[in-house]
C-alpha beads as a LAMMPS data file, in Angstrom:
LAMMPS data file: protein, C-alpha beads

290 atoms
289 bonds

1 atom types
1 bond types

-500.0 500.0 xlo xhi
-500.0 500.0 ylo yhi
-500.0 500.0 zlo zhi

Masses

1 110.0

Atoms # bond

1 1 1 0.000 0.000 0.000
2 1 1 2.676 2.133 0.563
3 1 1 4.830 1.699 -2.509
4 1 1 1.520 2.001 -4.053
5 1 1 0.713 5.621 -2.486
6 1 1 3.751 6.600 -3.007
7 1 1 4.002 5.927 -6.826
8 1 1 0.549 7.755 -7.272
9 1 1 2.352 10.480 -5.634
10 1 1 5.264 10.582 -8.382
11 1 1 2.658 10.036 -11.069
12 1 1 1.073 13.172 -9.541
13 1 1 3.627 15.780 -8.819
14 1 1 4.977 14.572 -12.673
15 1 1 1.522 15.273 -13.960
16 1 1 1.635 18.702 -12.608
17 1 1 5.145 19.575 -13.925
18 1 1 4.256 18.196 -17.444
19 1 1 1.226 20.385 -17.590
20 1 1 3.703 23.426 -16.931
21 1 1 5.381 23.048 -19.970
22 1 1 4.494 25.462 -23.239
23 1 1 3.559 23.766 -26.128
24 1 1 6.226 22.908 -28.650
25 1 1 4.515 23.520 -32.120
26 1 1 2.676 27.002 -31.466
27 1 1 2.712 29.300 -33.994
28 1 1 4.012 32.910 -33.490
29 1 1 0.675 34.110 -33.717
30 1 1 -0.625 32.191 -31.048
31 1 1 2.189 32.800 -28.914
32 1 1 3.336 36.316 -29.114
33 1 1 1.599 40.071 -29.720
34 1 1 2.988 43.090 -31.336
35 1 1 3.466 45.483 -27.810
36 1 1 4.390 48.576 -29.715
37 1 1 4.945 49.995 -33.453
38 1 1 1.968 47.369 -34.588
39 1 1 0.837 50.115 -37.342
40 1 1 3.396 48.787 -39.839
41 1 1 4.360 45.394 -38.631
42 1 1 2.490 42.251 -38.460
43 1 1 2.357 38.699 -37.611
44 1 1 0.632 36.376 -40.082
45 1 1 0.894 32.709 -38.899
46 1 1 4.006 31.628 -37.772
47 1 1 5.789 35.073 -39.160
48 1 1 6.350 38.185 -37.221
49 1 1 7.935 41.351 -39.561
50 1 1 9.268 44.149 -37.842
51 1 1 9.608 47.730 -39.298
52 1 1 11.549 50.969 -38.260
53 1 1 11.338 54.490 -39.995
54 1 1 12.026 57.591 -38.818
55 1 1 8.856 58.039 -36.666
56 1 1 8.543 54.222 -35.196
57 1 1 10.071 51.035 -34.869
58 1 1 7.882 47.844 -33.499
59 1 1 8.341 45.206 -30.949
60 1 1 6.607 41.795 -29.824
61 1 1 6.151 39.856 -26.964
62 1 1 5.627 36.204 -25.881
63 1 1 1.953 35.979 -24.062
64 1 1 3.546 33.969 -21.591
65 1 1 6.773 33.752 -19.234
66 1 1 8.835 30.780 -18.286
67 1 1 11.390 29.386 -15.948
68 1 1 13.912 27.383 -17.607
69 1 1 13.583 25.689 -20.814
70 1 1 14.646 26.064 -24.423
71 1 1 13.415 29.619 -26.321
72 1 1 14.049 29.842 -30.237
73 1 1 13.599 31.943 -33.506
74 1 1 14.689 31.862 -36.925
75 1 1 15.607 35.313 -37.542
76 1 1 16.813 37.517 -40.844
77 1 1 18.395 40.654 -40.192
78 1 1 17.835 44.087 -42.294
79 1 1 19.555 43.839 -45.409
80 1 1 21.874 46.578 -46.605
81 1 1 22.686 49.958 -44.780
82 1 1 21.615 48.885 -41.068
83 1 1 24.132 51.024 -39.197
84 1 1 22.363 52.327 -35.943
85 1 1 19.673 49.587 -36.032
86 1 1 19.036 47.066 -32.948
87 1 1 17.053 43.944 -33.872
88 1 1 16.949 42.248 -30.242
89 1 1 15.834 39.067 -28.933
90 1 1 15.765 38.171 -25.342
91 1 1 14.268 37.157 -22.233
92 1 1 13.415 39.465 -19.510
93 1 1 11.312 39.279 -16.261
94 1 1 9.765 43.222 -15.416
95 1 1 10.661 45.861 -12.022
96 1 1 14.492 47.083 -11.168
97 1 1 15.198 43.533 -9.812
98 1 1 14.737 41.887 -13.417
99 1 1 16.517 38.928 -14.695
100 1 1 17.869 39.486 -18.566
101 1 1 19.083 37.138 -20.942
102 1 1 20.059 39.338 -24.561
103 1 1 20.839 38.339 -28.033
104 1 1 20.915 41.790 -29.531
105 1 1 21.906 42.082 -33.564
106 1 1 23.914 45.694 -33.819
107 1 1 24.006 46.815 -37.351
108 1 1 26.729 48.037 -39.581
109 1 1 27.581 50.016 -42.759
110 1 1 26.436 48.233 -46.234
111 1 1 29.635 45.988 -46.377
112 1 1 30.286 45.327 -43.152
113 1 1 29.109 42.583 -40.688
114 1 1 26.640 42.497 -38.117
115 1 1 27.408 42.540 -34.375
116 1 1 25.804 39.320 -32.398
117 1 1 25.772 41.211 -29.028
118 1 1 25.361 39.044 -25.613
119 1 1 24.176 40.189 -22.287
120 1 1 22.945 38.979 -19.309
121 1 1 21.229 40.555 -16.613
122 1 1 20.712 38.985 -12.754
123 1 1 18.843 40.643 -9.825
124 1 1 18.987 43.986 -12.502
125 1 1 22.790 43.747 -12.274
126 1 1 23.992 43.997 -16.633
127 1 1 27.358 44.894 -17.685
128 1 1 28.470 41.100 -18.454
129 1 1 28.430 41.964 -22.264
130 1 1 30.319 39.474 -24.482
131 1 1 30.193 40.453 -28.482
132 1 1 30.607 38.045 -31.931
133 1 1 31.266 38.682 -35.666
134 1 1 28.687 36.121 -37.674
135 1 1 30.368 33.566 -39.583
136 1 1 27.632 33.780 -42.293
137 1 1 25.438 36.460 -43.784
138 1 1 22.673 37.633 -41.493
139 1 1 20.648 39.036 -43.472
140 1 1 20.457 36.762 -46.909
141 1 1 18.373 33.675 -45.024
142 1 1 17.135 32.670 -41.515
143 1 1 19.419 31.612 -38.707
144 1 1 18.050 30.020 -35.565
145 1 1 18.794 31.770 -32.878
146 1 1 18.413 29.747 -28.883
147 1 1 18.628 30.936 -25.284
148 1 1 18.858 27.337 -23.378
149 1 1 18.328 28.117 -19.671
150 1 1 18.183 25.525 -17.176
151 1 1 18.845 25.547 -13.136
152 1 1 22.870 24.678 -13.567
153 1 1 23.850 26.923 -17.077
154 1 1 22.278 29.463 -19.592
155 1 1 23.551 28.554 -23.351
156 1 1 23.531 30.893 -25.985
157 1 1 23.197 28.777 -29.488
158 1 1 23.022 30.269 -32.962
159 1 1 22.548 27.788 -35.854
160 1 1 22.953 24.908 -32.714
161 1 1 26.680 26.148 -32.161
162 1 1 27.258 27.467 -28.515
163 1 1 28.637 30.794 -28.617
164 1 1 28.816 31.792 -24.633
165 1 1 28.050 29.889 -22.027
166 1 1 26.856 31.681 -17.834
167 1 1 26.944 28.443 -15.321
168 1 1 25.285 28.765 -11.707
169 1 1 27.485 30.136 -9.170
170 1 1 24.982 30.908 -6.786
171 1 1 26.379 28.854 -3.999
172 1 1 29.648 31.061 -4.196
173 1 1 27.458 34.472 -3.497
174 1 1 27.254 34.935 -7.320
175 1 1 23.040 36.306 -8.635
176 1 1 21.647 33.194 -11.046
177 1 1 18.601 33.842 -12.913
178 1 1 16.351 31.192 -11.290
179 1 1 14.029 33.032 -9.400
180 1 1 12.081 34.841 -11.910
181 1 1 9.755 34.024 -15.083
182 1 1 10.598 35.716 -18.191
183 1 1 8.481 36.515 -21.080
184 1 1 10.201 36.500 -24.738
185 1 1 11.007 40.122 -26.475
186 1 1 11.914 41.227 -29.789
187 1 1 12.031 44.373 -31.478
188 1 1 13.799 46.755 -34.097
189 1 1 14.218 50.377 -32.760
190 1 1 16.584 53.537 -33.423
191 1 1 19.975 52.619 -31.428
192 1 1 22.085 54.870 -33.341
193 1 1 23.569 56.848 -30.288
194 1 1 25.643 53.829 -29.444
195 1 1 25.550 50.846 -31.732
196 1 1 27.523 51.177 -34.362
197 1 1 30.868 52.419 -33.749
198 1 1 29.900 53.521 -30.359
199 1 1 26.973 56.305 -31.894
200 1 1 29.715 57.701 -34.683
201 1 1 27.708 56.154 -37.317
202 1 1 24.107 57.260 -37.612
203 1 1 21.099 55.982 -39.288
204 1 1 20.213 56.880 -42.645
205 1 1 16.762 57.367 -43.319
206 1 1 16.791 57.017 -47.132
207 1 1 16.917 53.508 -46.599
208 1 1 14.094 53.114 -44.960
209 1 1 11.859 51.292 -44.106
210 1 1 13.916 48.835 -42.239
211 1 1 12.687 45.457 -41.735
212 1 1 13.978 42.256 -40.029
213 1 1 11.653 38.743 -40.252
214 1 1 11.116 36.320 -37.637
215 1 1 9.584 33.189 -37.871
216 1 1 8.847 30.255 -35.701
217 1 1 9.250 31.106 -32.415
218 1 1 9.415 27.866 -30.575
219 1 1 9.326 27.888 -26.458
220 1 1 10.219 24.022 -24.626
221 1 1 9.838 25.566 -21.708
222 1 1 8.456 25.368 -18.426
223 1 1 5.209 27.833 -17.738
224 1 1 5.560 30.240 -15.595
225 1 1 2.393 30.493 -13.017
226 1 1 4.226 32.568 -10.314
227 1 1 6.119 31.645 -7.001
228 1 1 5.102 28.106 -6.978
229 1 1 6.792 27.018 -10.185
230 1 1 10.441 27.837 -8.625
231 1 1 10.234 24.522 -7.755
232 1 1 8.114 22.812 -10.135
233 1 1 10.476 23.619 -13.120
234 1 1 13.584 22.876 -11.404
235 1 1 12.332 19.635 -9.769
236 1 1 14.637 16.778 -11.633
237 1 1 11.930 14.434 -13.511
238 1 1 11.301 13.254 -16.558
239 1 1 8.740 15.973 -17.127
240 1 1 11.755 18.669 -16.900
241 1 1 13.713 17.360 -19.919
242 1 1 16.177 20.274 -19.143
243 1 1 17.099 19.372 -15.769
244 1 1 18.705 15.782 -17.131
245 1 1 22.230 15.865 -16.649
246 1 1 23.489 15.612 -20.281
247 1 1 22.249 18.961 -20.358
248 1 1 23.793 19.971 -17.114
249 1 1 26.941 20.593 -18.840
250 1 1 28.155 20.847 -22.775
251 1 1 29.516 17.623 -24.126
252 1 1 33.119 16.969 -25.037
253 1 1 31.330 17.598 -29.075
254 1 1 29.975 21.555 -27.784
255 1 1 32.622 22.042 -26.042
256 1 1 34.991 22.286 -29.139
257 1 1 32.426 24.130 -31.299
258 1 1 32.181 26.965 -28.641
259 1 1 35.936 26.664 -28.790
260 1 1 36.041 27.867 -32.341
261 1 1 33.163 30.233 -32.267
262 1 1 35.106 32.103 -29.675
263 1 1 38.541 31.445 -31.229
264 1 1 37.613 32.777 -34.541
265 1 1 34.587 35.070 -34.163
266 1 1 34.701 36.553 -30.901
267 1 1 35.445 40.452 -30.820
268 1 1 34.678 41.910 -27.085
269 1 1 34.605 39.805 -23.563
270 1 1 33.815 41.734 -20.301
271 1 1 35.512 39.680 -18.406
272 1 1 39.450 40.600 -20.398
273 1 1 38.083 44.257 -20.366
274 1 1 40.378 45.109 -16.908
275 1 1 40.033 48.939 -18.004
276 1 1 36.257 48.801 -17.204
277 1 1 36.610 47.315 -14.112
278 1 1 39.215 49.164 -12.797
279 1 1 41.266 45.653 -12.319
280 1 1 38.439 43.977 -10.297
281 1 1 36.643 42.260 -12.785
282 1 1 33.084 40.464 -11.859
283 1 1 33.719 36.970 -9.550
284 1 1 32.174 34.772 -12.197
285 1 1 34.704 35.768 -14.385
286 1 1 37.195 33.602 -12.413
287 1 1 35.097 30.600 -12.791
288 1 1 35.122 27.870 -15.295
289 1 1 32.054 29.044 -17.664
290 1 1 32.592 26.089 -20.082

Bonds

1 1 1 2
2 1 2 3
3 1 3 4
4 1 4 5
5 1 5 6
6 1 6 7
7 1 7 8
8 1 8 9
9 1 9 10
10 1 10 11
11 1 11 12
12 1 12 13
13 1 13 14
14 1 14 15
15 1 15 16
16 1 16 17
17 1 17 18
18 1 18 19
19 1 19 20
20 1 20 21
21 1 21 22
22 1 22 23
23 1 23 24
24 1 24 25
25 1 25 26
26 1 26 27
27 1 27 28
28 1 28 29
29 1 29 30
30 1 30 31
31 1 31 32
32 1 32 33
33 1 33 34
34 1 34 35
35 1 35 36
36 1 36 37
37 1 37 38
38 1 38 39
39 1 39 40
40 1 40 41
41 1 41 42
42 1 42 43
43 1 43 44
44 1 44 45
45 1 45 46
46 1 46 47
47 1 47 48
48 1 48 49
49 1 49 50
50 1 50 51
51 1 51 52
52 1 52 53
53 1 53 54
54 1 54 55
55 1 55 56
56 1 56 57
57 1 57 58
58 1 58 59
59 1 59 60
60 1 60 61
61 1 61 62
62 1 62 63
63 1 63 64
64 1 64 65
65 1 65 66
66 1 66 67
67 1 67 68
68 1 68 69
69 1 69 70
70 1 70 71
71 1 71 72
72 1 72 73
73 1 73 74
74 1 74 75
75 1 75 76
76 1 76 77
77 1 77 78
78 1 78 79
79 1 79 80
80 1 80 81
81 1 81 82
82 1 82 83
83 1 83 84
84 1 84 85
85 1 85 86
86 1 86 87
87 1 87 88
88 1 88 89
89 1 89 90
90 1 90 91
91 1 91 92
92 1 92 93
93 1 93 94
94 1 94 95
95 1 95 96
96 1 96 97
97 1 97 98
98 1 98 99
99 1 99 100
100 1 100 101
101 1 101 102
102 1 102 103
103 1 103 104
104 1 104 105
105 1 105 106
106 1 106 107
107 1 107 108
108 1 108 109
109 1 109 110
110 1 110 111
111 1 111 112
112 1 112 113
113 1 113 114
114 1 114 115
115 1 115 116
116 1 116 117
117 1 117 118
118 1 118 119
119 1 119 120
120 1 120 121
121 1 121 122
122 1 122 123
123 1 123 124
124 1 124 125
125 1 125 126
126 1 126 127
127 1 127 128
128 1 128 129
129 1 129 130
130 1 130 131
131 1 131 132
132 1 132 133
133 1 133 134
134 1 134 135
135 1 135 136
136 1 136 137
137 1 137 138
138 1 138 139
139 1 139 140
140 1 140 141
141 1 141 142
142 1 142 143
143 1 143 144
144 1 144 145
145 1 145 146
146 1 146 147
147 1 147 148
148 1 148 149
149 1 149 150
150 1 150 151
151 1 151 152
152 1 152 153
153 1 153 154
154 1 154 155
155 1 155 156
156 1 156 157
157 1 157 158
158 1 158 159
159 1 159 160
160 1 160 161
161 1 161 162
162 1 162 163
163 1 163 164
164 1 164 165
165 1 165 166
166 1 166 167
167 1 167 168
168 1 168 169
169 1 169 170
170 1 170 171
171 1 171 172
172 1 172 173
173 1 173 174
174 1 174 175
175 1 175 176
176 1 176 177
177 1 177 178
178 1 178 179
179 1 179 180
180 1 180 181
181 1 181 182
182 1 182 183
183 1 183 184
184 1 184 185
185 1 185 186
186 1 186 187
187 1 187 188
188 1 188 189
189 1 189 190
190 1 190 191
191 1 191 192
192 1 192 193
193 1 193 194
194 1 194 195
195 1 195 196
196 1 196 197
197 1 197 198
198 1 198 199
199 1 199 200
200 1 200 201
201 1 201 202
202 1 202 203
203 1 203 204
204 1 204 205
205 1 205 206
206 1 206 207
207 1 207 208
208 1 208 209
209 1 209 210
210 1 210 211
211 1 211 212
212 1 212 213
213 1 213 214
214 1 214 215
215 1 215 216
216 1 216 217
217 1 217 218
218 1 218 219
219 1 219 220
220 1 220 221
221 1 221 222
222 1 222 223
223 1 223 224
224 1 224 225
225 1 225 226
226 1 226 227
227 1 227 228
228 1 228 229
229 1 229 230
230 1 230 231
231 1 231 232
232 1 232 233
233 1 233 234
234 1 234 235
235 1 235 236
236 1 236 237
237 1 237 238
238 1 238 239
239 1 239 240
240 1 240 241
241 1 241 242
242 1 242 243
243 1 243 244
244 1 244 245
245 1 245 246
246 1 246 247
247 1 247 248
248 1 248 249
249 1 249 250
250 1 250 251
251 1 251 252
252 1 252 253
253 1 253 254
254 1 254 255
255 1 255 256
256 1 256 257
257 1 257 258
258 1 258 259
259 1 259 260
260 1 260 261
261 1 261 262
262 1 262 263
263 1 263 264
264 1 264 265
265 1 265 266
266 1 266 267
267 1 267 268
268 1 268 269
269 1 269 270
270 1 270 271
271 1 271 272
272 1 272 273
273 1 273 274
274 1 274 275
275 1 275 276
276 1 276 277
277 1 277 278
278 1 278 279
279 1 279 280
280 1 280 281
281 1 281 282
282 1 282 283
283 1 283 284
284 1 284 285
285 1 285 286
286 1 286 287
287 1 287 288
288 1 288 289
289 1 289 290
């Protein structure tokens, strides 16, 4: 009777957890809304299309938030002239305590790449910026772009290659974003006072409209339904696919292609910048992140 009681109580607490997780196969329009700018973009289906002229740009948000889980989107950038554009995609949680994980897309001159910019954000505390060249072109197809966030790392992936890698160090006194659901943002907006070339380059408004496409968002993630799901989505069970242990770390395979993504394509780490910091850089930067 016991073992019995006991194994309707696993069957029970796994049934809960499983209905916390976001369905796999909804389409943008199901899952997201346009939050500002929706004059002159749209979503149609499983395609979101956002604009920027010289009176608006346009964002988007996911209808719900999660904890932990893997958040996606097949992004193409604006083609041509982008220089002081921002297309960003990230996760955020809301007040001046917010958790922030950013993939932010600065863009350039006609010629010259885009910037894949990285940020991440704990307890409102930023300024852990780390910045890539692409290895492709941006802007002539759709890349997929995925934050995986679990209780032990956050992975940034484009095209399934890691690029950058924040592990949990909260034991050690060091803020892990595990506390706090987090909706899914994108937008395109007038950055032009800092993003390309630190502001020296500013947009030019004969070429717009600018637009950047998104399409299938995809969130394998655990729902967010307030305080209680701190421990729901962390809870180790079959239910929480991301709290397995292969993904607990990056295999021997990941390991090497983050290797060469940060070899070859990396431009700007916060954690060599000793200028910024004054010599003290941030604790987590003298911790094994791979």
């Amino acid at each position: 009777m016991a073992f019995l009681k006991t194994s309707l109580m696993i069957l029970f607490f796994t049934a809960i957890i499983a209905f916390h997780q976001d369905v796999v196969d909804a389409t943008i329009s199901k899952s997201m809304y346009m939050n500002w700018g929706a004059h002159q973009s749209v979503i149609t289906g499983d395609n979101l299309q956002l604009v920027l002229d010289q009176y608006s740009g346009s964002g988007a948000q996911s209808k719900r938030a999660f904890l932990f889980g893997s958040i996606e989107m097949l992004i193409k950038l604006v083609p041509g002239n982008s220089a002081g554009t921002v297309t960003a995609y990230y996760l955020s949680s809301t007040g001046s305590k917010h958790d922030e994980i950013d993939f932010e897309f600065l863009g350039n001159v006609s010629g010259q790449p885009f910037i894949i910019h990285t940020n991440i954000y704990t307890q409102g505390n930023g300024s852990r910026e780390q910045q890539f060249y692409p290895w492709f072109d941006p802007t002539a197809d759709f890349h997929n772009y995925t934050i995986h966030w679990n209780p032990t790392e956050v992975v940034w992936y484009v095209d399934s290659l890691p690029i950058r890698v924040f592990r949990n160090y909260e034991n050690e006194g060091i803020a892990y974003p595990n506390k706090q659901g987090m909706r899914t943002y994108t937008s395109l907006w007038n950055a032009d006072n800092w993003a390309t070339r630190g502001g020296l380059v500013k947009i030019d408004w004969k070429s717009a409209p600018f637009i950047a496409r998104l399409s299938k968002f995809r969130a394998r993630a655990c729902k967010w339904d307030g305080p209680v799901s701190t421990s729901l989505c962390a809870a180790k069970t079959l239910a929480n696919w991301w709290t397995s242990p292969v993904y607990s770390r990056l295999s021997d395979a990941k390991m090497g292609q983050l290797k060469w993504v940060r070899d070859n394509h990396m431009i700007y780490d916060y954690c060599k910048d000793t200028k910024r910091f004054n010599g003290q850089l941030p604790p987590e930067c003298f911790k094994q992140q791979f």
